[in-house]
N, C-alpha and C positions, 0 to 999 in steps of 0.2 A: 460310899467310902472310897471306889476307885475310882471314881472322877476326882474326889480331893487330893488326888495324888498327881495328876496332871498339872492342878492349879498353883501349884507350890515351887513349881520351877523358876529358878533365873539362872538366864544363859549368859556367864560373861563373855567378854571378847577372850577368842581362843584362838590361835595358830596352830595349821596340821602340816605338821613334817615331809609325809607324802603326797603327791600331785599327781596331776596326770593333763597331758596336752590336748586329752578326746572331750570333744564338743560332748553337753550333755543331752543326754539322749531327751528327743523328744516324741511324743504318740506318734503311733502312723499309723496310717488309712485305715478306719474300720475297727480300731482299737479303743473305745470311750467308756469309765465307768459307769455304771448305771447310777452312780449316786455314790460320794468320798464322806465316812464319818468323820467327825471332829469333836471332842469335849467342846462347848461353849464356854467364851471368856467369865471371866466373873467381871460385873461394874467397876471394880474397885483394883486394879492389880499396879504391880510396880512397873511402870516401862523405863525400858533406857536403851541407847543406842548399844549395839552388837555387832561382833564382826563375825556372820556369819560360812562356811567352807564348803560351797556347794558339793553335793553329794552324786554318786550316782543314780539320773531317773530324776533328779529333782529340776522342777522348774521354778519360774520367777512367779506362777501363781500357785502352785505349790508351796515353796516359800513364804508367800505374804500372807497363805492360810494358816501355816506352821507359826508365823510371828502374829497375826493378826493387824497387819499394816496394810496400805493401799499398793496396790502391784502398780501403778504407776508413782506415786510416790518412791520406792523399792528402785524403780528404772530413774527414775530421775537424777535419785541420791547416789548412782553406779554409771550414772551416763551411759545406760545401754537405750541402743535406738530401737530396739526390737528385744521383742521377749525372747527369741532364739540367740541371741548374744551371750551363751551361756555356756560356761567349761566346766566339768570337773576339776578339782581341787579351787577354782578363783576364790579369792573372798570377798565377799560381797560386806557392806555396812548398813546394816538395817537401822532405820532412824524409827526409834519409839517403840522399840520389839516388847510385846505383851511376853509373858513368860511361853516356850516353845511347847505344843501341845501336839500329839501324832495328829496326822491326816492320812484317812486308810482308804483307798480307790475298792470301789468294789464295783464287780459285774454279775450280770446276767449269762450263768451259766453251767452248768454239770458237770464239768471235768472235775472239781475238786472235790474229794471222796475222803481223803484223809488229809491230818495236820502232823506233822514228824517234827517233834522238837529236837535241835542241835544243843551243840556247846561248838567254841568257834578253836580252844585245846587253848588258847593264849590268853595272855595275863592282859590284852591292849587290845584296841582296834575298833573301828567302825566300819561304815558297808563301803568306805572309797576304800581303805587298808586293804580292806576284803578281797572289795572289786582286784585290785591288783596283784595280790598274793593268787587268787584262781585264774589270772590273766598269766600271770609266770607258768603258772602249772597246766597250762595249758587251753583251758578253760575260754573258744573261742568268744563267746558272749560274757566272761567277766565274771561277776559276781553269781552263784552256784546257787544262793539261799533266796527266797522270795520275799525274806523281813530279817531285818537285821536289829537284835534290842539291844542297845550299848550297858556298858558297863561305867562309864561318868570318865573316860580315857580319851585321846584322842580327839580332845576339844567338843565330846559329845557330853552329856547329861546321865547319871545314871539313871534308865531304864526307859533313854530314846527311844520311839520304834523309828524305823527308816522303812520304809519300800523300795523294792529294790528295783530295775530297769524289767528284769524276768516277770516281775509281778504286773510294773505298771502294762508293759503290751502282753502280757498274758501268756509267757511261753514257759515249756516246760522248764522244771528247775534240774539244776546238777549235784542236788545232795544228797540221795543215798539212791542206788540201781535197784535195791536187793526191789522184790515184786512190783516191780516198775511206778517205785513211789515218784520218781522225776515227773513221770507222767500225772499222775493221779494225787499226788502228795501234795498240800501247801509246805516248804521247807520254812522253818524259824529259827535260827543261829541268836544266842546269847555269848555276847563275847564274856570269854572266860575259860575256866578248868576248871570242871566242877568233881574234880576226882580229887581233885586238891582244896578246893576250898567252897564255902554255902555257898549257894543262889544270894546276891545282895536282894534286900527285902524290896525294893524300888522296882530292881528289874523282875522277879516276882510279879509285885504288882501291874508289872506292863505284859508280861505275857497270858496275865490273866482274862484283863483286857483284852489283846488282842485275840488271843483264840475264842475267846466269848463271841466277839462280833463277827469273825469267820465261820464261825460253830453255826450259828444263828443264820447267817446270809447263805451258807453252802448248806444246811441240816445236815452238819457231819455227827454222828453218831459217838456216844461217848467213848466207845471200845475201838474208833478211828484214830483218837488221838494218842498217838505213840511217840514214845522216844524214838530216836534213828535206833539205837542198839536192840527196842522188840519188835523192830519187823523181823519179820520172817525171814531167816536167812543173811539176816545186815551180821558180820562179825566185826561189832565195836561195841565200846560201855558208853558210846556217848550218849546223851548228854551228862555222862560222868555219875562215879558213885556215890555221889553226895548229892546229887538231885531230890528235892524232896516232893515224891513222888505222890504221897500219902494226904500232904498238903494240899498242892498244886490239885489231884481230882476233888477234893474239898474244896475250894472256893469253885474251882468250875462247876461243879452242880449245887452252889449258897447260888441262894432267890432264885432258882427257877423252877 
C-alpha cells in the first residue's frame, strides 16, 4: 500500500522563486552509502519531459534515479560536461521523467539512535527554501534537518522526501540541542503548521515510509522515535498539535 503511493506521482514542469549561486554540494573523501533505497518503477508509467529545480545535496545521478532516466542522457539534454556542473536552485529539463520517487542514501553506522520528527511552522517550502532561510539565521552548513518531506508547494510534490547535504556526508544535524539530538538524532522536517492544520495524507504516507526504512537500517527502537517537542527538555509543540500521533505509531508497527 506504500509503495502505491510513490507510483502515482507526476511531476509537472514547475519554477522555484528562490535560488542560490552555491555549486551543489557533492560527496567528499570517505563519505559513500552503503546502499540508496528506491521504490522500483512499475512497467507501465506516464513519462513526460520536466523541468526539474536542483535541490540541495542533489546530484545529476541522483536525479536520473529520482526520474529514472539515463544520467548521461540527463547531461546531454542540459549540456553539462561533467556531472559536477551542478548549482542549487538551476533547472534542469528531464527528457522522459518516469513519475519522481524518493532515493534514501544509507550508511554503515551507529551514530543514529533516535529519529525527531519536525514541522517546518510554514504554510510553503522545500529543502533549497529551507536550506536558505537556516543559511539567514545563521546556520553555517544551511539546511538544519537531514530529510526534508514537502507539502506539494514550491514546485515539489506532496509528500517529496528530499535528503538533505547534512545527511548525504553524514554530519550532525541542527534541529533540536535539547539531549544532544543534533548528534544522535536523525532530524525529518514536514513542511507545514501542524498546530493549524492535519498532516496531508501523502505526506503521512511518506514519512511513514521513510522512518520505516531508517528504523530498520539504524534499529532505532520504537520509544526513539519522537517528535522535537518530547525530548527531553526541547520547549516547543512541534511537530504541532494536530500531529496525529496515535496514527503515525499505528502504521509504523502495521506488518512488522
Amino acid at each position: 500500500m506504500l509503495k502505491k503511493f510513490f507510483y502515482v506521482y507526476i511531476l509537472t514542469a514547475a519554477a522555484l522563486g528562490l535560488s542560490s549561486c552555491a555549486r551543489a554540494p557533492v560527496r567528499g573523501p570517505g563519505v559513500y552509502p552503503s546502499g540508496e533505497v528506491f521504490p522500483p518503477q512499475t512497467a507501465h508509467v506516464t513519462r513526460q519531459n520536466i523541468c526539474h529545480i536542483v535541490g540541495p545535496g542533489e546530484t545529476i545521478w541522483r536525479i536520473s534515479k529520482m526520474y529514472d532516466v539515463d544520467m548521461r542522457a540527463l547531461m546531454r539534454k542540459n549540456n553539462l560536461k561533467h556531472p559536477t556542473d551542478l548549482k542549487m536552485g538551476q533547472q534542469l529539463m528531464v527528457p522522459a521523467a518516469a513519475p519522481v520517487r524518493p532515493v534514501i542514501p544509507l550508511y554503515n553506522t551507529a551514530q543514529w539512535k533516535y529519529i525527531i520528527v519536525h514541522h517546518s511552522a510554514t504554510d510553503e517550502g522545500n529543502a533549497l527554501s529551507l536550506f536558505d532561510l537556516h543559511l539567514k539565521r545563521g546556520f553555517t552548513s544551511g539546511l538544519g534537518y537531514h530529510f526534508v518531506i514537502a507539502n506539494g508547494s514550491c514546485g515539489k510534490i506532496d509528500g517529496q522526501i528530499e535528503a538533505s547535504p547534512r545527511w548525504i556526508k553524514q554530519m550532525d544535524g541542527a534541529h533540536c540541542k535539547a539531549s544532544g539530538m543534533n548528534h544522535q538524532g536523525i532530524g525529518i522536517c514536514l513542511v507545514g503548521n501542524f498546530s493549524k492544520e492535519l498532516v496531508p495524507e501523502k505526506q503521512l504516507d511518506a514519512l511513514v515510509y521513510l522512518v520505516k526504512v531508517l528504523k530498520k537500517q539504524y534499529k532505532v527502537p520504537y520509544e526513539n522515535i519522537l517528535g522535537h517537542g518530547q525530548v527531553p527538555d526541547a520547549r516547543t509543540e512541534c511537530p504541532g498539535t494536530r500531529f496525529p500521533w496515535e496514527e503515525f505509531h499505528r502504521r509504523i508497527r502495521a506488518s512488522e
